[in-house]
C-alpha positions in Angstrom: 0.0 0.0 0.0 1.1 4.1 -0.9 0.7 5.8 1.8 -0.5 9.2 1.4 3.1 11.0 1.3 4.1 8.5 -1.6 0.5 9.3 -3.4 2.3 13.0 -3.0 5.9 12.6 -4.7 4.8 10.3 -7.9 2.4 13.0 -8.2 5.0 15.2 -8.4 7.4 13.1 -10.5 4.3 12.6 -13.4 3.7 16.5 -13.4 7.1 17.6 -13.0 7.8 15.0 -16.3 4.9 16.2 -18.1 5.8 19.9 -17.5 9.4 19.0 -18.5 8.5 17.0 -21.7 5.7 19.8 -22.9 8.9 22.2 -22.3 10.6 20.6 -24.8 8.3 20.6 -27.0 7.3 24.3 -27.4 8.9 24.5 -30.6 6.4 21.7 -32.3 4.4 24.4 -33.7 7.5 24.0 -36.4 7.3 20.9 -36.7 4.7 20.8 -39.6 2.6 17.7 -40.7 -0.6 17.5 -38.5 -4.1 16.6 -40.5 -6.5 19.0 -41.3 -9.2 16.2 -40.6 -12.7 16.6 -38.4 -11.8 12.3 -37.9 -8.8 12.8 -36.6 -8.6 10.2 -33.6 -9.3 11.3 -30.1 -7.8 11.2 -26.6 -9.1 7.9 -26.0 -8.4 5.6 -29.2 -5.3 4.0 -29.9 -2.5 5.2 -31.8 -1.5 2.7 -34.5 2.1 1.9 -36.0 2.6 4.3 -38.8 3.7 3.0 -42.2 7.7 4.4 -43.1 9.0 5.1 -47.1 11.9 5.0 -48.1 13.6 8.6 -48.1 12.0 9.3 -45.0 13.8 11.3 -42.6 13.8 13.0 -39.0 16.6 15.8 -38.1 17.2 15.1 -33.8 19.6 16.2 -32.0 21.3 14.4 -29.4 22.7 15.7 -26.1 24.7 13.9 -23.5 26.7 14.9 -20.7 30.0 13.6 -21.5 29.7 15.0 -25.5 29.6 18.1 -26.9 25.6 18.4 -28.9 25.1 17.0 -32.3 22.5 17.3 -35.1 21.5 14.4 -37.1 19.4 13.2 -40.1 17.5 9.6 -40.1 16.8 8.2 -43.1 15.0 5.3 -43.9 17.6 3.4 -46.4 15.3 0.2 -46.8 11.8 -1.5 -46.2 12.3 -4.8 -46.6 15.5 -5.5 -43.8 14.9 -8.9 -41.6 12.7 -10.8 -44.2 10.6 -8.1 -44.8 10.2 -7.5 -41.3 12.0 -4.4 -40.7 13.4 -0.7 -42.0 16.8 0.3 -41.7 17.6 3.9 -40.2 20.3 5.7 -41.4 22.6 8.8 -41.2 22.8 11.4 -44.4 26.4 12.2 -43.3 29.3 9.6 -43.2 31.3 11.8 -40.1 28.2 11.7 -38.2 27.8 7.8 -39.2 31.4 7.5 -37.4 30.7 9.3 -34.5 27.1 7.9 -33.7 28.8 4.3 -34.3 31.9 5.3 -31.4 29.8 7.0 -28.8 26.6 4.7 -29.2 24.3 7.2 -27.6 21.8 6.1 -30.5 19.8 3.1 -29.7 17.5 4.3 -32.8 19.7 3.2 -36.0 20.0 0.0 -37.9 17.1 -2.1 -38.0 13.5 -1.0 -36.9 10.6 -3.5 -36.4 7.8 -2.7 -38.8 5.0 -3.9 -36.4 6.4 -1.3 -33.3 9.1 0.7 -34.6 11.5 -1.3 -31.6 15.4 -0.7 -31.6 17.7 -3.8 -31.8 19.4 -3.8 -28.4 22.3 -7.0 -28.1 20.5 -8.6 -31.3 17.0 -8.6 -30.0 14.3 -6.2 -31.1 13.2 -4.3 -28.1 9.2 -2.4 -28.0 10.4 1.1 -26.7 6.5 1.6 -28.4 4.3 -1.0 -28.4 1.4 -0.6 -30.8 -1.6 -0.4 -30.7 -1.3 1.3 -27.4 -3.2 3.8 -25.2 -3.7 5.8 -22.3 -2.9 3.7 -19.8 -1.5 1.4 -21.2 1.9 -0.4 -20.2 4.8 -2.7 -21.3 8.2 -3.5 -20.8 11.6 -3.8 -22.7 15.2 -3.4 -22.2 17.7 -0.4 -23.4 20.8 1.2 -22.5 21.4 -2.2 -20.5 18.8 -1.2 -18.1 15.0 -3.2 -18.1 12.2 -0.9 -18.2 8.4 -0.7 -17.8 6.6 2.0 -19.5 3.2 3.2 -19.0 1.3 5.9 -21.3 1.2 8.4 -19.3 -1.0 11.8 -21.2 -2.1 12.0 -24.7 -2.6 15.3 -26.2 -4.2 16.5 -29.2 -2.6 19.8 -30.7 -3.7 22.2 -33.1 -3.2 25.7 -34.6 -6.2 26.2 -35.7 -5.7 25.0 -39.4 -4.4 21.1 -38.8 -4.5 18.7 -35.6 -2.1 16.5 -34.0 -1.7 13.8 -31.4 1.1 13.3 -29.1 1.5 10.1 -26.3 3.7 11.1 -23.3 5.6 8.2 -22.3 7.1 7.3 -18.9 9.2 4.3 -17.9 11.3 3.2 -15.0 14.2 1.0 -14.3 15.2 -0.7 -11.2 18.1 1.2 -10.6 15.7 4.5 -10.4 16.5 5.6 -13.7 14.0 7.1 -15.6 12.8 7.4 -19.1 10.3 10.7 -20.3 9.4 10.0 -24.3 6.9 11.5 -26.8 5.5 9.6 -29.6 4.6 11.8 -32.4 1.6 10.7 -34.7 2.0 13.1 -37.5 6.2 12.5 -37.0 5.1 8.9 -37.4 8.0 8.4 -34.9 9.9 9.9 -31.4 9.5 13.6 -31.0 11.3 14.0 -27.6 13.1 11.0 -25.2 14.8 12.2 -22.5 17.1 9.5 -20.1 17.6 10.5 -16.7 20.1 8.2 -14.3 19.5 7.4 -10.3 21.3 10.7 -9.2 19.5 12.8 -11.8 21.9 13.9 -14.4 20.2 13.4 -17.7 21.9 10.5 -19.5 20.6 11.6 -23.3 18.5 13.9 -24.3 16.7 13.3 -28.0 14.8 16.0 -29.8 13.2 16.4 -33.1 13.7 19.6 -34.8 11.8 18.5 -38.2 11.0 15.9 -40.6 10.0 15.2 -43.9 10.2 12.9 -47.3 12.2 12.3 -50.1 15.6 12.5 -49.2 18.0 12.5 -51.7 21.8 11.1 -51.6 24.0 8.8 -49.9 23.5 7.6 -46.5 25.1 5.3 -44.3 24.9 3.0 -41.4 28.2 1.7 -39.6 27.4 -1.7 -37.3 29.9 -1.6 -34.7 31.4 -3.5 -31.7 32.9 -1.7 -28.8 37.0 -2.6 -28.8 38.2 0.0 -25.8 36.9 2.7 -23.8 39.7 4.2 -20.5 39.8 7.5 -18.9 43.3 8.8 -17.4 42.6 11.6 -15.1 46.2 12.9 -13.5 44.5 15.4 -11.6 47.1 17.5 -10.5 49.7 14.2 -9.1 53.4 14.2 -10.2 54.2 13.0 -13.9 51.9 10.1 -14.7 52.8 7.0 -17.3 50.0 5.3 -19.5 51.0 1.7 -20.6 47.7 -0.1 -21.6 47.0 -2.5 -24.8 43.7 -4.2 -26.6 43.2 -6.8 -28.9 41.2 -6.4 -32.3 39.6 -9.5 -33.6 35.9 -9.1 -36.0 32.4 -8.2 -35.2 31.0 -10.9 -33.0 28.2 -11.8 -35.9 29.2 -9.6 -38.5 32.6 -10.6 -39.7 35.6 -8.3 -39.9 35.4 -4.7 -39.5 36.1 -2.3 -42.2 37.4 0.1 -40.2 38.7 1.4 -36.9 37.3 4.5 -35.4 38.0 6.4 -32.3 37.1 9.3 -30.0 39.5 11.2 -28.8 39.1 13.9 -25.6 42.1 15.7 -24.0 41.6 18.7 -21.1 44.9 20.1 -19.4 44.7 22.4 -17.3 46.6 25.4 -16.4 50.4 25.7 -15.1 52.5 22.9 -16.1 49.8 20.7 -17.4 50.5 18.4 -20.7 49.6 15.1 -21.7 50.7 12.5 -25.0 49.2 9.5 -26.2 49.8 6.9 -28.9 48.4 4.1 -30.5 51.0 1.5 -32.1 49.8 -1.8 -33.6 51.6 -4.8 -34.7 53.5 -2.9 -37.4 54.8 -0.5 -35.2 52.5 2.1 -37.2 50.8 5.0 -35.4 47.3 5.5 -35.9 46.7 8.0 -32.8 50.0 10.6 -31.6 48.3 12.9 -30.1 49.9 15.9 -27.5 48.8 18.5 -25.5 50.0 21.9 -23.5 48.8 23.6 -20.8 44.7 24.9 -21.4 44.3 22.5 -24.4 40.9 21.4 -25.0 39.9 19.0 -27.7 37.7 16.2 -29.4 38.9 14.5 -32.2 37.0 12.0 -34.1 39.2 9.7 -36.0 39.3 6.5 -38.2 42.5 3.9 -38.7 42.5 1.0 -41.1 41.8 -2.6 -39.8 44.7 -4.7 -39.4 43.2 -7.5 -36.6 46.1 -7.9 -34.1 47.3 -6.2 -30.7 47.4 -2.3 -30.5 49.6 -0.8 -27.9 49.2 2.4 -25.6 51.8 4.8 -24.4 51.8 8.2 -22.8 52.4 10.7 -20.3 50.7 13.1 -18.1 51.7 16.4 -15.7 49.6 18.5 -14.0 45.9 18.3 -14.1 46.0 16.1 -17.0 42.2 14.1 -18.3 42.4 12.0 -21.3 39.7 9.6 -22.7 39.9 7.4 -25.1 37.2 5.7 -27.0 37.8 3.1 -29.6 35.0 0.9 -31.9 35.3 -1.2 -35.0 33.1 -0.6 -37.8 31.0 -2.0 -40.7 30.3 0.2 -43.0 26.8 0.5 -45.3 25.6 2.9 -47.6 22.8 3.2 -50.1 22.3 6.2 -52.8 18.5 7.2 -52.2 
């Protein structure tokens, strides 16, 4: 039993979500689409799982707290992936291909169910939406390595006098109290707004949709990849500091070999005497990553290195308040010309 103090906080955690997810979404007037329709559905009937084309895109962007913000177009490259059984999402740019495959902040790329638009997560699809839904309605799935159940939470129509929309507000919960706040939109035909919120409250990932439309044209791309290495060095201010790691490369678990290294590269020093170095040697002795910094350096670098399988080596050095993080995937690379 909820006793009447508990009644009190989830009532303020469902309107301080709602308030925060109809925040983000003051901009939908922008948006476009909507139906001009007197039938448009109401509050109360079920949204059902739009049908996707081929060109079809969404522009989000994504926003984390470890990376700096990025913008990205979706585009569905096919219609017929998994027997007929799924789209594939891709990216209209092949840097932001590389650097969505490194981080892996996306769970929304690759293959998408046709019958409830799920995300592959570790090679299984996974209902983030599960259609038909409504108000009220629940489910659960797993994502970002955490299980969830989700509940649907607030539907909304909107309108601006001319067309109408509908909008389902979203909420799920993990064990670990982490929290998910999403918005399926209907006239998006996909996610307008998802925001990830960890245990201590720092938002994890934050997804928004700026626009969409039809008929892309161009080459897209989807990279498959498998985490290889991912270490943070953080001198913080001690005496001169060694780094002496290594990793071994082999293929894709299911896929086969990769095409392609690619890495993320982050180095703050701070002031005073502060520097850092790194590189990466593989078997060859060759040096994909030789990287140094001075004293207030402050960079990102994304990167790519060809795919010889084998060991790869780390050295460095750090003085001062020294932070260095390295981030390394292997890559399959996919393209189609829409």
């Amino acid at each position: 039993m909820v006793d009447d103090e508990g009644v009190k906080v989830m009532g303020f955690k469902s309107a301080f979500v709602l308030a925060l997810l109809l925040l983000a979404t003051t901009m939908s007037g922008c948006l476009g689409g909507g139906s001009d329709s007197s039938d448009l559905p109401g509050e109360d009937d079920p949204f059902n799982v739009p049908t996707w084309d081929i060109a079809d895109w969404w522009l989000y962007t994504f926003s984390t707290p470890t990376f700096s913000d990025d913008t990205t177009r979706l585009v569905v490259a096919e219609d017929d992936a998994e027997g007929d059984t799924a789209y594939m999402l891709a990216i209209s740019n092949q840097v932001e291909a590389r650097r969505h495959a490194v981080l892996n902040h996306n769970p929304f790329l690759g293959r998408i169910t046709h019958d409830n638009l799920s995300a592959f997560e570790n090679g299984e699809p996974q209902p983030v939406f599960q259609f038909p839904f409504q108000k009220g309605d629940g489910w659960t799935f797993s994502l970002f390595g955490l299980d969830w159940t989700a509940n649907v939470l607030e539907v909304h129509i909107e309108t601006n006098g001319v067309t109408r929309n509908r909008i389902a507000v979203i909420t799920a919960s993990a064990d670990d109290g982490s929290s998910l706040a999403y918005i399926f939109d209907e006239s998006a035909g996909f996610l307008r707004t998802l925001i990830w919120t960890d245990p201590s409250g720092v938002e994890q990932l934050t997804i928004q949709l700026a626009t969409f439309g039809a008929g892309h044209e161009g080459e897209v791309w989807f990279i498959r990849a498998g985490d290889i290495f991912d270490k943070e060095w953080d001198n913080n201010g001690a005496p001169n500091g060694e780094i002496e790691d290594s990793f071994f490369v082999s293929g894709h678990p299911s896929a086969g070999d990769y095409d392609e290294m690619i890495y993320w590269l982050v180095g703050e020093m701070g002031g005073g005497q502060s520097s850092g170095s790194l590189t990466l040697r593989d078997h060859a002795d060759l040096t994909p990553i030789f990287e140094e910094w001075t004293a207030g350096d402050k960079t990102s670098e994304l990167g790519q290195a060809p795919y010889p399988s084998g060991e790869y080596t780390l050295t460095g050095t750090q003085t001062g308040d020294s932070y260095i993080h390295l981030i390394v995937a292997g890559g399959i690379s996919f393209s189609w010309t829409l």
